[in-house]
C-alpha positions as a Python dict, from the first residue, in 0.01 Angstrom:
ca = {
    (1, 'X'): (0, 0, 0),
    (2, 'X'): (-16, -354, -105),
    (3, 'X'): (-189, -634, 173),
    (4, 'X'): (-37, -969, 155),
    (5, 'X'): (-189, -1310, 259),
    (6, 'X'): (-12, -1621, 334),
    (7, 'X'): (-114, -1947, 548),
    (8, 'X'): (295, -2002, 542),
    (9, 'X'): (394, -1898, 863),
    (10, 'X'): (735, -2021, 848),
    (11, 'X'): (751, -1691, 647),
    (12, 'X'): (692, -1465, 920),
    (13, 'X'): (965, -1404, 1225),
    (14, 'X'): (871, -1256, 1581),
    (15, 'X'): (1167, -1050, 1683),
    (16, 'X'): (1342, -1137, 1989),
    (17, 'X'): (1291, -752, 2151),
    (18, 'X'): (941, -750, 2111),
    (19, 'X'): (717, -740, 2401),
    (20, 'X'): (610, -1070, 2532),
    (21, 'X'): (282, -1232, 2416),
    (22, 'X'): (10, -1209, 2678),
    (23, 'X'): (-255, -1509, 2677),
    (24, 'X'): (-546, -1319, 2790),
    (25, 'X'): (-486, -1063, 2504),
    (26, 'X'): (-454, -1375, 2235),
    (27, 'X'): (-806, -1545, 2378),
    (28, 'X'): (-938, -1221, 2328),
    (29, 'X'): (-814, -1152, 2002),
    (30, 'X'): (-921, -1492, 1878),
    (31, 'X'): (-1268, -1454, 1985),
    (32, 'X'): (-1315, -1128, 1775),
    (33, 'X'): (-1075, -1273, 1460),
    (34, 'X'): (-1289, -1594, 1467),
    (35, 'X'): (-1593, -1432, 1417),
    (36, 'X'): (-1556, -1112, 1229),
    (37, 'X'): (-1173, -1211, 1039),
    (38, 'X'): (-793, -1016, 1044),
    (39, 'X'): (-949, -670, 955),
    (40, 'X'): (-592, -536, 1114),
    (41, 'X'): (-264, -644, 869),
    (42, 'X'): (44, -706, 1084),
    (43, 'X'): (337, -518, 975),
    (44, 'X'): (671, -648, 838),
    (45, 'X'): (936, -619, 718),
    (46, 'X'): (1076, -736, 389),
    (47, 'X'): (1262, -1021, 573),
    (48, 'X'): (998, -1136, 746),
    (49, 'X'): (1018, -966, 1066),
    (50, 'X'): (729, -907, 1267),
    (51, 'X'): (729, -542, 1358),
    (52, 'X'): (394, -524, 1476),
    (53, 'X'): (89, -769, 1520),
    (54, 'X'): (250, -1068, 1679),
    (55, 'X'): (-79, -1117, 1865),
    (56, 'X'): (-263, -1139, 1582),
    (57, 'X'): (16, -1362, 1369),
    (58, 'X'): (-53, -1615, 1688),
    (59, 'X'): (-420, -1676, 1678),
    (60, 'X'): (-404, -1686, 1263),
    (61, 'X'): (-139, -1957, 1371),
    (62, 'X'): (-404, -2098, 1613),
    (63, 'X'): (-706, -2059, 1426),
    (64, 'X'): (-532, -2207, 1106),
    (65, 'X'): (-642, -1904, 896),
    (66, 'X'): (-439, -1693, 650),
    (67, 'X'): (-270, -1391, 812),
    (68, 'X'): (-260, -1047, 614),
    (69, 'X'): (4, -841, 608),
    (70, 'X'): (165, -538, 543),
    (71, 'X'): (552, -494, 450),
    (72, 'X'): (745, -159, 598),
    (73, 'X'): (1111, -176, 614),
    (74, 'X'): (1110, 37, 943),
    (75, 'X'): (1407, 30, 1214),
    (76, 'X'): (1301, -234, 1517),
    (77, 'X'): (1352, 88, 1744),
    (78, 'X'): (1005, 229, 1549),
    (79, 'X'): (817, -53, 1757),
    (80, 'X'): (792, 110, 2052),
    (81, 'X'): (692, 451, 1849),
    (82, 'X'): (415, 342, 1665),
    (83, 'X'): (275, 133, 2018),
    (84, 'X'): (297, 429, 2238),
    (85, 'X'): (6, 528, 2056),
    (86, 'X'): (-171, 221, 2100),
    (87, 'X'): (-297, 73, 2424),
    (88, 'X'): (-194, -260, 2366),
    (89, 'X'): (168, -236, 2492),
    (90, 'X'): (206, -125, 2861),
    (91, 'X'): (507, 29, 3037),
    (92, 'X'): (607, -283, 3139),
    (93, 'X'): (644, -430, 2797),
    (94, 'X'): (857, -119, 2680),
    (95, 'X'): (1080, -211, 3000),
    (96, 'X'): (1147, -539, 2841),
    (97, 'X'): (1148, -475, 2508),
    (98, 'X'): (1448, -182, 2576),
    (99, 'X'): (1610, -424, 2818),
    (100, 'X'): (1618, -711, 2499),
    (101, 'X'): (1767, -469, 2301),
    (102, 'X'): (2056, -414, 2516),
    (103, 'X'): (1967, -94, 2674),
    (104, 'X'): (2165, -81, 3033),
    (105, 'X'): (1933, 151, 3199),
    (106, 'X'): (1622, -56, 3124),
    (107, 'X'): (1855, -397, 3188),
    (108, 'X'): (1879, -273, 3536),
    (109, 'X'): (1523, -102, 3601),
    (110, 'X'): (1398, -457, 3521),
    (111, 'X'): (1657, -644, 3718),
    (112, 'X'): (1555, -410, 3988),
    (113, 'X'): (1203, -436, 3867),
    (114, 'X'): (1213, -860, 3935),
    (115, 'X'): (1433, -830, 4248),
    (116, 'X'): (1189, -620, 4418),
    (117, 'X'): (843, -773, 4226),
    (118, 'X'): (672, -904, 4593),
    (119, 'X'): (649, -482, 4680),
    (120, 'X'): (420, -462, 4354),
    (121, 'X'): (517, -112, 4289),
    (122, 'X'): (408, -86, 3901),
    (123, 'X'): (693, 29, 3681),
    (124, 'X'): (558, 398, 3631),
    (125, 'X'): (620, 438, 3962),
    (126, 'X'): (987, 298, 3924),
    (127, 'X'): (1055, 541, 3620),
    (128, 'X'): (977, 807, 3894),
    (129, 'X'): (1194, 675, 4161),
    (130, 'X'): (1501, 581, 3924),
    (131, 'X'): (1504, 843, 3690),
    (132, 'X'): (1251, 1137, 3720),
    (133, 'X'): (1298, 1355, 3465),
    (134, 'X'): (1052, 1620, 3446),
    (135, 'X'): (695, 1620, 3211),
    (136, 'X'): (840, 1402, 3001),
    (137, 'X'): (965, 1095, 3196),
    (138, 'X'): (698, 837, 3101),
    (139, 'X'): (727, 947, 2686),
    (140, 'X'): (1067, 931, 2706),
    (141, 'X'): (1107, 570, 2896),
    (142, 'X'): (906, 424, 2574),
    (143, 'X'): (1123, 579, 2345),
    (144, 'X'): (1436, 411, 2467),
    (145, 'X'): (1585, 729, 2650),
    (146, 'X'): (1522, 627, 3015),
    (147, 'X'): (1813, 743, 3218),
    (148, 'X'): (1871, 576, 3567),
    (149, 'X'): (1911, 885, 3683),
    (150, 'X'): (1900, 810, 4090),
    (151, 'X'): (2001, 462, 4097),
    (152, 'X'): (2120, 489, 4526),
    (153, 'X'): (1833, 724, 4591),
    (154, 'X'): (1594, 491, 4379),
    (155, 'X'): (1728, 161, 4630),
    (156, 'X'): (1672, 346, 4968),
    (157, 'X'): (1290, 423, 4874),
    (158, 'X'): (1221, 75, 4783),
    (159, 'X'): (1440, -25, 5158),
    (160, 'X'): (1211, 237, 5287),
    (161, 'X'): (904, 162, 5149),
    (162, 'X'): (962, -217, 5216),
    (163, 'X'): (972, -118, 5598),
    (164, 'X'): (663, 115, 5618),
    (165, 'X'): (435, -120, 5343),
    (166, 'X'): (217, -274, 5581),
    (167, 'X'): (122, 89, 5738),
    (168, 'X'): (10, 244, 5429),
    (169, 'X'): (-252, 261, 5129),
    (170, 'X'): (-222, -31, 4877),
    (171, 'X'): (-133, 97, 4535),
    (172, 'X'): (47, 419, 4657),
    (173, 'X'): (67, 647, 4321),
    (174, 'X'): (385, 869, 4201),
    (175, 'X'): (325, 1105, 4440),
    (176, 'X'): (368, 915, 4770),
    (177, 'X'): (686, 768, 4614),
    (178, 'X'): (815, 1114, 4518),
    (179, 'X'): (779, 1185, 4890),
    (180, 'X'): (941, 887, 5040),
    (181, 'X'): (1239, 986, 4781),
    (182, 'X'): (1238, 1352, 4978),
    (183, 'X'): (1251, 1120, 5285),
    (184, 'X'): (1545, 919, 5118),
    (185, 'X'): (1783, 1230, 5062),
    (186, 'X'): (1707, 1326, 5427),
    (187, 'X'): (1752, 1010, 5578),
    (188, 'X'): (2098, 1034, 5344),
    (189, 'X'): (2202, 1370, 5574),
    (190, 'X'): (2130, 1251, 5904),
    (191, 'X'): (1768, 1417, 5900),
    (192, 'X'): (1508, 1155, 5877),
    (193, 'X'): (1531, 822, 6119),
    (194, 'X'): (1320, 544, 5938),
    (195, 'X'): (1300, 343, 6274),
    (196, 'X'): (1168, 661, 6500),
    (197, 'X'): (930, 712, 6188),
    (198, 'X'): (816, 290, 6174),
    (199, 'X'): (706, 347, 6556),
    (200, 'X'): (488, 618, 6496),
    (201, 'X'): (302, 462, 6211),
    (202, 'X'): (223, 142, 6394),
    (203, 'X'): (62, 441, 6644),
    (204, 'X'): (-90, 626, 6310),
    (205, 'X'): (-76, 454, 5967),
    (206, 'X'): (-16, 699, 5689),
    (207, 'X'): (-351, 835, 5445),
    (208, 'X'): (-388, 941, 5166),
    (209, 'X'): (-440, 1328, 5142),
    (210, 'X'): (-768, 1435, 4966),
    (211, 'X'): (-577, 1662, 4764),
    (212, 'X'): (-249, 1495, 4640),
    (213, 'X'): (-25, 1719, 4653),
    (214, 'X'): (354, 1666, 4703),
    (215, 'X'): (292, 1916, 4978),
    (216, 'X'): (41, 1718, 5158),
    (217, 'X'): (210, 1370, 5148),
    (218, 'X'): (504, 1519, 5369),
    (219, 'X'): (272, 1769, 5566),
    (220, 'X'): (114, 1424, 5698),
    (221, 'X'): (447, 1201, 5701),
    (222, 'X'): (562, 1500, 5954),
    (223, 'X'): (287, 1463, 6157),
    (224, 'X'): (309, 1124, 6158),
    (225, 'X'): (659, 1160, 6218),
    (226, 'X'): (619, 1423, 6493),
    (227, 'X'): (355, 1217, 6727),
    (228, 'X'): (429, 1329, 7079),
    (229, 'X'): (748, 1463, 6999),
    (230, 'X'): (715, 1819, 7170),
    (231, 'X'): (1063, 1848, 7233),
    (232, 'X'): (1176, 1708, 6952),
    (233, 'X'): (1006, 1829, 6658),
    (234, 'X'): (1184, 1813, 6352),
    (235, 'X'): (1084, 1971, 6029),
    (236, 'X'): (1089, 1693, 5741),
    (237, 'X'): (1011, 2002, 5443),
    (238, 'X'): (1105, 2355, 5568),
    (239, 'X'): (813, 2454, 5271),
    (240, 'X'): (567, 2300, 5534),
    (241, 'X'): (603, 2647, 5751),
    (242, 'X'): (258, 2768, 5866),
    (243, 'X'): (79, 2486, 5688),
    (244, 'X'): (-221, 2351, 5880),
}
């Protein structure tokens, strides 16, 4: 495979769908390309388009040197294969790279996404709450076939979790959210009261189990939920039976 070299930039297009460019990641890049050179070709296509390397095509730019380069007439849609073996891109540059690209699922997970950015609930944790979909979820959301599965369900955890924030752990994982949406589809059948469940956590803020389990995130929203309620105990996961 032939390596090309040009100082004509003019030559080389970024693609609108690509993810954005992240300063930190060019300063860093620049520091290591300054002193040891491009050892990394980006990769084109035969019109120009930058499929992969943008970074890299920047600090060339920057650092006035000649960029190398590969040409690969790949589909724009192999971007996001060949990064999700690469640690560069993160799930939130897939979000925007599907959403340039037209894709109405990821157009509203990131609408969503920017609507709801002050909760800082990192987009892994959104592709659970809008459209769980097994093993597979977080493979499948960088491959472009991210379904918004539970779009209603998805908005009442993020109401709910809005209202009980301040009472719980900062950076809550998959987990917690996957029990707050068990919390959403009871609150959805008249089972679950959000305000009754707000009073008892300024009593008891919520922890974090030591285990993790889905199991253990309700057993202790129960018992949160259930503070001096002898009368009125209400299961919030009939599976909870005989735990504890």
């Amino acid at each position: 495979m032939v390596v090309y070299r040009t100082r004509n930039y003019g030559l080389l297009k970024t693609i609108e769908s690509n993810r954005e460019l992240v300063p930190s990641h060019i300063e860093q890049l620049k520091a290591s390309i300054s002193k040891k050179g491009q050892y990394t070709p980006i990769i084109v296509k035969s019109n120009g388009e930058v499929l992969e390397g943008q970074h890299r095509l920047q600090v060339c730019k920057e650092l006035n040197i000649p960029v190398y380069y590969l040409i690969r007439d790949l589909d724009i849609s192999d971007i996001s294969e060949m990064n999700s073996r690469s640690r560069n891109w993160k799930n939130i540059d897939y979000l925007h790279h599907w959403a340039k690209r037209g894709y109405q699922p990821y157009m509203r997970l990131l609408e969503i996404a920017e609507q709801h950015k002050d909760l800082g609930i990192e987009v892994s944790n959104l592709i659970i709450i809008f459209g769980n979909d097994g093993a597979k979820s977080l493979e499948n959301f960088k491959n472009g076939k991210f379904a918004l599965q539970f779009h209603d369900r998805g908005l009442k955890v993020l109401r709910i979790y809005r209202k009980i924030k301040n009472y719980c752990d900062k950076n809550p994982n998959n987990i917690f959210f996957r029990a707050l949406a068990h919390l959403a589809m009871l609150e959805n059948d008249g089972k679950f009261d959000i305000e009754r469940f707000i009073k008892k956590l300024k009593r008891k803020s919520f922890t974090k189990p030591a285990t993790g389990t889905l199991r253990d995130y309700l057993y202790i929203m129960e018992t949160i939920y259930n503070l001096n309620e002898r009368s009125n105990f209400q299961r919030l996961d009939e599976k909870l039976n005989g735990k504890g």
